[in-house]
C-alpha angles and dihedrals in degrees: 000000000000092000093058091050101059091036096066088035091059095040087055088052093051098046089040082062103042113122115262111281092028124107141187127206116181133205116188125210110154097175091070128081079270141032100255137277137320121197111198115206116195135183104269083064094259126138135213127205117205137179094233139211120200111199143166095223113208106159131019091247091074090060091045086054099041091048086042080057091046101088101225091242100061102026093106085058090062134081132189115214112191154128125308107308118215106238084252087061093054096047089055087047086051092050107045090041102252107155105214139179109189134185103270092056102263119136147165120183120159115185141140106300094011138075110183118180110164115158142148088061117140125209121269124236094252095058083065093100088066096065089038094056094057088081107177108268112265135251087247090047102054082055093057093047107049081063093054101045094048092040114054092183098052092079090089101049127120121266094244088043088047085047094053088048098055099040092241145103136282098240084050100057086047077056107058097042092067093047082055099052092031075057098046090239094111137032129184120210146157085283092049143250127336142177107234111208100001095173084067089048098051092051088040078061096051108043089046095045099093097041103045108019118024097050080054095062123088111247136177124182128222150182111287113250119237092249115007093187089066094054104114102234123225118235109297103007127143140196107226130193107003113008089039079054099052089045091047091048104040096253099314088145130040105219115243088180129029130203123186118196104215136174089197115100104276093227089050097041088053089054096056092053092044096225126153118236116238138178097229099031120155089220123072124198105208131188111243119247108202122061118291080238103054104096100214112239113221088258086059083054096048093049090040086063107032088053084053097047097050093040082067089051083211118152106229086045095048086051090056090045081061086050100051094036085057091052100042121010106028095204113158114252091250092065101032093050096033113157 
């Protein structure tokens, strides 16, 4: 599997780059609240036994949620093994108390019996392989995943019926899983499948929203209608960014600009409203991206607007976004409102 593979890959990194004297000995069991364990052999001929992580570390947000996962009486029992850390990184490993050994060399453990501070170390070429395997998420992913973090029963679903849902194909699905595991983000075992650290998924999703899903999309803008909230919807049509916002808040905003997600052919659809295209338009008719079958949870509506209003940037958007993210999704600001 791609996850094993870069698994033994990293830990050889990591033990390749351990000071003289030093050793590491690994023991992994991935169906457990950790990935196995780690013995640390240093020179004085002691030995430290730790509950390990093993991680490809890409943002800072993923170190704020694993060390949210380590319980504070046993975090000093634990130890994250992963790829190079930025000197930022290490400085936030250092803060919130990770011990870490990563695969340049640098560490900082600090346990009962060891104090361990190693830092300045680049990565070696080798470790190269790590920033190369955080490809940036797929077109097909992101769809698949916007079914499974809104729907947190979709996780057991079929293939084909994960598929239907997303509005993508089989061979895709299989796809994606293996990018999420390849990524750590999933892992499949006797007790089924699982999403590990969705938080980081959902603002993954959102971040990566304007750039990878929505351009792809098929769009035409028309004319604004005198009152959107009394245009009849099709089956399985949704308002996003704005509009979505005002409906999720009560009213809080007063949409300026109006996007409705549709499966309907957009020249017909525009038709049946009787709106005028028009190059400038403040309403946006938008094909929609997940199956004509899928019913969107109130989580799917909530991403669909919160991607929309960061994508503007615009101030009194980014400030509703807070609103709705509070409501729905309860992702921290420095991962909601990342740069």
């Amino acid at each position: 599997m791609p996850m094993l593979d870069t698994e033994e890959e990293l830990l050889a990194s990591v033990r390749a780059n351990l000071p003289v004297g030093m050793n590491l000995t690994t023991k992994l069991q991935p169906n457990g609240d950790a990935d196995g364990y780690a013995c640390l052999s240093v020179s004085n001929n002691k030995t430290f036994t730790f509950k390990m992580d093993i991680k490809i570390i890409r943002r800072k947000e993923n170190l704020f949620l694993l060390r949210k996962s380590w319980q504070n009486r046993t975090a000093d029992e634990r130890l994250l093994l992963c790829s190079p850390l930025t000197p930022a990184q290490t400085k936030i490993c250092e803060e919130l108390k990770l011990n870490f050994i990563d695969a340049a060399g640098n560490a900082s453990i600090n346990t009962e019996g060891l104090f361990l501070q190693i830092s300045g170390k680049k990565a070696p070429k080798t470790a190269k392989h790590f920033e190369d395997s955080t490809a940036r998420i797929s077109e097909g992913t992101l769809k698949l995943l916007f079914v499974l973090l809104s729907d947190t029963n979709a996780i057991d679903s079929t293939y084909r019926e994960l598929a239907n849902a997303a509005g993508i194909s089989l061979g895709m699905v299989s796809k994606a899983f293996d990018y999420l595991e390849a990524q750590r983000y999933y892992r499949k075992s006797q007790d089924g499948r699982r999403l590990l650290e969705p938080g980081a998924l959902t603002a993954l999703w959102l971040r990566e929203y304007a750039v990878m899903l929505r351009p792809k999309q098929k769009s035409i803008h028309l004319e604004a209608p005198a009152d959107w909230q009394r245009i009849p919807l099709q089956s399985n049509e949704t308002w996003g960014g704005e509009a979505a916002a005002s409906l999720l808040t009560d009213g809080y905003l007063s949409p300026e600009k109006l996007i409705l997600f549709t499966h309907e052919p957009l020249q017909q659809r525009r038709k049946d409203l009787g709106l005028r295209p028009e190059r400038e338009g403040q309403m946006q008719l938008v094909t929609a991206f997940w199956g004509n079958e899928w019913r969107l949870t109130a989580l799917a509506k909530a991403m669909l607007s919160i991607g929309e209003l960061l994508a503007g940037r615009d101030d009194r958007n980014l400030e509703v976004a807070r609103l709705v993210n509070d409501k729905y999704l309860g992702l921290k600001d420095s991962a909601l409102f990342r740069n």
